[in-house]
N, C-alpha and C positions, 0 to 999 in steps of 0.2 A: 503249584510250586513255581514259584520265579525263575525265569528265563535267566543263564548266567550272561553277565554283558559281555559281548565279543570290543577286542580293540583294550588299548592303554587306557585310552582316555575316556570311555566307556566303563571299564571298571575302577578308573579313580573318581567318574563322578558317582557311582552306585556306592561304591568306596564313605563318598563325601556324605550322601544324601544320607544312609543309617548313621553315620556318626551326627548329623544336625538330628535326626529324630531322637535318638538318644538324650542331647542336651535337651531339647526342647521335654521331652517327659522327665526327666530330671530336675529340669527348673518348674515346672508345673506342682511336683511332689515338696518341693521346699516351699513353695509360699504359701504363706498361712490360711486357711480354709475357716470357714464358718459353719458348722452343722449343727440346724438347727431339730428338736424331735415336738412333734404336734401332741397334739392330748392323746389320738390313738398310738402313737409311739413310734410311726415311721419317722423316719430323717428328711430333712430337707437341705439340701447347700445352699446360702444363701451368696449369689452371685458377687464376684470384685465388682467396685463401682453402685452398687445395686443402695438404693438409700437406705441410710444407717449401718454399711457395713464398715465403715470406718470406726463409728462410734464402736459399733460391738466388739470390733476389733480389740481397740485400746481397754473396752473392761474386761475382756477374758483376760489381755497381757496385765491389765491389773491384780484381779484374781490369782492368775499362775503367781504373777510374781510375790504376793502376800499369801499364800501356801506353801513357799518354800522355807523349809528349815533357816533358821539366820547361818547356822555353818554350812551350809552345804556347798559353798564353794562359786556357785553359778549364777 
């Protein structure tokens, strides 16, 4: 268990530091992911930057977007 920090400005910077860990797993969970699954069936993530993940990118958002109903709003 963590030490509680002694001092103001001690627990406004531990204060600080969970709330940037927060944001930072939170923007991690929003940007869009590539998983890909081999012939035996495990998953693989295919890394941002990593070659062709852009391409794959843009035809999954192709796909999604030609699977949705024309009314569905979105």
């Amino acid at each position: 268990m963590r030490d509680r920090p002694k001092g103001a400005v001690a627990r406004a910077t531990a204060v600080a530091e969970g709330v940037a860990g927060a944001v930072r797993r939170r923007q991690r969970e929003r940007a869009p992911r590539i998983l890909l699954y081999r012939a035996a069936g495990d998953p693989r993530l295919w890394p941002p930057g990593a070659r062709g993940h852009d391409e794959l990118l843009e035809v999954a958002e192709r796909m999604t977007a030609a699977a949705k109903p024309a009314n569905s709003g979105n």
